[in-house]
Structures are given as structure tokens and as C-alpha cells.
N, C-alpha and C positions, 0 to 999 in steps of 0.2 A: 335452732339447735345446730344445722347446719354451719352459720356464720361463727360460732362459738366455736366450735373444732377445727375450722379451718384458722382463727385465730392463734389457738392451741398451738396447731400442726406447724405455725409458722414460728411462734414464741420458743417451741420446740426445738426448729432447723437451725434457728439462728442462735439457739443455745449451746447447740451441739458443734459451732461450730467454734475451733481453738483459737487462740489470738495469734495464731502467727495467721493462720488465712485471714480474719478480720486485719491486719495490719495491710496485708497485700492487697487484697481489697481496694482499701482506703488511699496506698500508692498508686495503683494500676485506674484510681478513678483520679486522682490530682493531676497524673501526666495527662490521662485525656484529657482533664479542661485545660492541660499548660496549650498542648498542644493547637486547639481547639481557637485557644485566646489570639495566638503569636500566627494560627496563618487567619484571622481574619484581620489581623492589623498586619499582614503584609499584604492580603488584597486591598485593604485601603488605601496605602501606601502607595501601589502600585499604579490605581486608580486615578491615586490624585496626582502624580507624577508621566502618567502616558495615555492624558486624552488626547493629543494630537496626534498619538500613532494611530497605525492602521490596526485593526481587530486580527486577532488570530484568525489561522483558516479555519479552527474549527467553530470560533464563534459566527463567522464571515457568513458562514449558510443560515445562520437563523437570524440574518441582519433583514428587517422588515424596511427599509427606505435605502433612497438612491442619494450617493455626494455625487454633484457638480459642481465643477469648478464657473463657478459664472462669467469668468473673465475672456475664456474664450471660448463662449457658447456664441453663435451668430443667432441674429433674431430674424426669422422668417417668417413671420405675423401669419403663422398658421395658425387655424379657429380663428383669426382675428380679423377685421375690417380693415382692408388696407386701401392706402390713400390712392387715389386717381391722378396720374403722373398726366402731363401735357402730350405726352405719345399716347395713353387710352384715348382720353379726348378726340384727338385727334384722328383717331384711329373709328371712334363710334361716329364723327360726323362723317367720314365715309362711309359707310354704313347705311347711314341715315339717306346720302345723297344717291345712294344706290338705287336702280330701279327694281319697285316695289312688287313682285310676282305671288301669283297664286298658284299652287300644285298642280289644278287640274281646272276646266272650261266649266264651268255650269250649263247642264243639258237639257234642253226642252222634255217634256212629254211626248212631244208630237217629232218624230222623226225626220218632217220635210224642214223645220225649223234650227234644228243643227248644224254647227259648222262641218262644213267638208272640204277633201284635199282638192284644191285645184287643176292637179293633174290628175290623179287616178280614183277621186270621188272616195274615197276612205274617212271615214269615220273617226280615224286614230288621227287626229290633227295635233299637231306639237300644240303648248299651253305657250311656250315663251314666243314664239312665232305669232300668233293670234294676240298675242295681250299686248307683247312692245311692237310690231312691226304690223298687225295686223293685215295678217297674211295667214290663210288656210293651208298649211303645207302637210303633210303627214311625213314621221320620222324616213319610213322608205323611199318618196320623195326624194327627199335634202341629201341621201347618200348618191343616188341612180344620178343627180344633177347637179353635182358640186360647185359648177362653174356657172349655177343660177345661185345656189341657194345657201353657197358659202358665207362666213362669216368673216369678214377683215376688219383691222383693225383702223386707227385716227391714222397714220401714218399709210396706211397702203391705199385709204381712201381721198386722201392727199393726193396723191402720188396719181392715182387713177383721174381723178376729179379735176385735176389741179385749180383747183380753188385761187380764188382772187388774181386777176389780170396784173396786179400791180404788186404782188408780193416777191417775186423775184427782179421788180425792176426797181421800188425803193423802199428797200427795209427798214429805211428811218420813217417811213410814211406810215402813223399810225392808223387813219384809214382804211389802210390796207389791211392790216394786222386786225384789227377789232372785226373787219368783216369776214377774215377768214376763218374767228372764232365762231362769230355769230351764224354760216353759213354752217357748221359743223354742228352748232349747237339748238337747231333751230330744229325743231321734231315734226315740224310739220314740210318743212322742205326735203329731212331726210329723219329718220326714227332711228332712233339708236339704242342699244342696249349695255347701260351702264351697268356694270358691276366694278367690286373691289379687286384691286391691282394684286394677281397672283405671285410678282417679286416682290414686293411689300405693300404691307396694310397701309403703309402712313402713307404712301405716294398718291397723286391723283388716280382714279377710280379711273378703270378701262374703257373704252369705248368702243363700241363693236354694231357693224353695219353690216349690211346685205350685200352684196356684188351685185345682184340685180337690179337692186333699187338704185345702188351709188352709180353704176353704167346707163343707167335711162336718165338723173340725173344730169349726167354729161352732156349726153347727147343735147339735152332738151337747151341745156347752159351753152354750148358753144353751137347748135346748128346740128349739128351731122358725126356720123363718126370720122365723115375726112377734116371736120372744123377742128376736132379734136385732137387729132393727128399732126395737122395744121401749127396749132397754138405749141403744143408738146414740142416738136423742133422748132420751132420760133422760143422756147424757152431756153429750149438746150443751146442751141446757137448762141444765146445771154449768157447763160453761165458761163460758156466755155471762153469769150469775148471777153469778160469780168475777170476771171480766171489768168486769162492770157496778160491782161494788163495788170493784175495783181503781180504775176511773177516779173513782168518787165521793172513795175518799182523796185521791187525788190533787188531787182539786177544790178537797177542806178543804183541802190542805195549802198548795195555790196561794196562799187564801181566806188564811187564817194570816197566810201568810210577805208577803202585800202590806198587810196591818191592819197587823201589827209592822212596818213600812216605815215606814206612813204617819203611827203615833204618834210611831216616832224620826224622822222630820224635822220634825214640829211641836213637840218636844223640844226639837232643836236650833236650832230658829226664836226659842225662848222665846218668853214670851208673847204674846197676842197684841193686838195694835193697832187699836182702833175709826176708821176711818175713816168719819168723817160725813159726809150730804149735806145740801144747804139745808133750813133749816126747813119744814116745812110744817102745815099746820091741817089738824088732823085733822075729816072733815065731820061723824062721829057725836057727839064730844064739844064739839066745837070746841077743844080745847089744841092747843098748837103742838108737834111732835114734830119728831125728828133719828131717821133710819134708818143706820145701819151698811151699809155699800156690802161690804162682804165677809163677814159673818157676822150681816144680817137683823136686828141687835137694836133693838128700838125704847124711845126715851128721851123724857118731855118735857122741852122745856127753856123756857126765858122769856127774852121778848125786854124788854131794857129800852128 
């Protein structure tokens, strides 16, 4: 019954209503769809006409993805696998050649079985001391006695050591050379502790000695500290001897090369040209001579 009078109620409304409102109506509902039609065919329009523009700002915030230009994106093989260039290589066999240390000693049970410091009997024994040099030193030690328990380098144990008798008398003597690697290199004559080179990775791997050890070393290799002493100015005396006649060639050569200078531009000067100056009476002889104002030659000559 309900649905019947609201039927009614509407057959009613719309009866009542006059034809000039039914006309307006039916205007006021044709321009909406004009309306409605003509901007959805200008947003197509538009559409199809400016995909390569950039988006409005206001559509720009509810833009869900990123443009990149890929052209000048650089590739950093981040997350990625990247390849092992000839300097890593190189870089891990040093590394690898380096010597190989543990953190800390492995300690007995039993306390008399422990390593201990040398000097002051302490328990706290350095690990790199005991494992590459084997030597009980304790940290307090190596500071209190620097000029035992310092560390130097290939170059200042060179220099202390002076290694091989024949290296500053003939360089060309490989001999020579291969044994003052081998005496350097040889870990039971002296221990050394290799590590990677702190100016750079790719260089030879550092080498680092004892002062203690490299000074008894000496001693043991030339005799005595005055054999040592000894050998040191009989090297210096070399160099300096070496030295002295280096600069003497050089001298001749300078000497040489400014003579052959000075004959080729008097070459190419050709001959040369007397320029004379006024007669004058000579007082020993009395003749009348002409001197050469550039090369001293004296001439007489006669006046008429």
C-alpha cells in the first residue's frame, strides 16, 4: 500500500508540475551533458597531446614512481659484485705475506709453565714479541728500555748492521746483492716482523727488527764493537773516495764538452781577423810595430 501512494505522490508532483518548469528542466539537463561531453574530450585531448610534459604540482604529489634520466646516472655496482681489479690482488697477497699473529699467548694451568718478562718477571708479556721475535718482554719493559727493545725498520738495520762486505764496493756484483737480501730475509739469523706498508697497501710489506737483536747481530758478524766501528769508516772512506771521483768525471766532462764548444764557434766564425792599433816605436829596438787589439800579435811595419 505504501509503494502505491508513493507512486501516487510522485505521478502527482510531476503533474503539478507546468510545462514551462518541465522545459527548463530538460535545458538545464542538456547543457549539463553539453558540458560534461566537451571537457572530457578536452582532457583526452590534452592527454594525448602532453605526455612528455612534466605533471602539474598538483598532480606531482600523488605521483607514486621516480624519472631518471639514465644517461647520466654513474654506475657504482652498489648491492652488486664487483670485479677484483690487479691493485686488490695485489693488495691481498700482501696480506697474505704478512706475518701471521694471534691476540693473545695461550696460558698454562700451572703458573711456573708461563711465559715471563725477562726483566721484571711479569706475567703481562707482549703476544707479538713472543710469537715473531720470541722474546718474553712485558709492555712496561719495551717503554723503561727503548734502546734494547725498540723497533727499526730494513733501512736503519742496514745502516746499523751494514750487511754484506761487498755492497758498497761493487754494485754490479750480484753476489752481493742476493746475500744482503738473504741475510735480511733469513728469520733465523735475525726475526723479523712483517706487516703491510702503512704509505700504501700495494708497496712491499714493512719490515721491522729488534735493536737488540740487530746490535748482537753485529757484533757476532764483524768481531767486536770496535770491528764494527772499524768496517763503518772503511765504508765511509769508500763512499766518499767514489764520490770524489764521480765529481772529478764530471769535471772532465764539463771541461770537454765547453773546449768542443768553444773550437766549434771559432769554426764557424772562420778565420780570424787582425785588427790593428796605431803604430807605435818600439823603445828597445826602436822599429815601429802594429799590435792586434784581439789576439796580441805583434807585427812591424813601415811608415812611408
Amino acid at each position: 500500500m505504501s509503494t502505491l501512494n508513493n507512486n501516487n505522490n510522485a505521478s502527482t508532483s510531476s503533474s503539478s508540475l507546468s510545462l514551462e518548469q518541465k522545459n527548463r528542466i530538460e535545458e538545464n539537463k542538456a547543457n549539463a551533458l553539453e558540458k560534461l561531453k566537451s571537457k572530457r574530450k578536452h582532457d583526452d585531448l590534452e592527454s594525448g597531446n602532453n605526455n612528455d610534459q612534466k605533471p602539474s604540482a598538483k598532480r606531482k604529489q600523488w605521483t607514486k614512481y621516480y624519472e631518471y634520466d639514465l644517461s647520466t646516472m654513474v654506475d657504482s655496482k652498489g648491492g652488486y659484485l664487483v670485479e677484483e681489479t690487479k691493485e686488490d690482488k695485489l693488495i691481498q697477497e700482501r696480506k697474505e705475506q704478512a706475518t701471521k699473529l694471534s691476540p693473545f699467548i695461550p696460558l698454562s694451568a700451572d703458573p711456573s709453565e708461563n711465559p715471563k718478562c725477562r726483566d721484571c718477571g711479569s706475567m703481562d708479556v707482549d703476544p707479538i714479541f713472543f710469537q715473531v721475535f720470541k722474546m718474553s718482554v712485558c709492555n712496561g719493559c719495551k717503554e723503561k728500555f727503548p734502546e734494547r727493545y725498540s723497533l727499526i725498520t730494513k733501512t736503519e738495520a742496514r745502516e746499523l748492521t751494514i750487511f754484506s762486505a761487498g755492497l758498497f764496493i761493487d754494485r754490479s756484483s750480484r753476489f752481493s746483492f742476493y746475500m744482503y737480501i738473504a741475510e735480511l730475509r733469513d728469520t733465523e739469523l735475525l726475526p723479523h716482523w712483517s706487516k703491510p706498508n702503512p704509505r700504501k697497501s700495494t708497496w712491499n710489506n714493512m719490515m721491522l727488527y729488534v735493536r737488540e737483536m740487530v746490535e748482537e747481530y753485529a757484533f757476532k758478524k764483524w768481531g767486536s764493537e770496535e770491528g764494527l766501528d772499524a768496517e763503518y769508516e772503511r765504508r765511509e772512506a769508500q763512499k766518499k773516495d767514489k764520490k770524489d771521483k764521480k765529481f772529478k768525471e764530471k769535471l772532465a766532462d764539463l771541461r770537454r764538452r765547453t773546449m768542443t764548444s768553444t773550437w766549434e764557434r771559432k769554426r764557424q766564425q772562420g778565420p780570424h781577423k787582425h785588427v790593428f792599433g796605431s803604430p807605435e816605436e818600439d823603445p828597445e829596438t826602436g822599429e815601429t810595430i802594429e799590435t792586434c787589439q784581439e789576439c796580441g800579435l805583434v807585427v812591424e811595419s813601415e811608415e812611408l
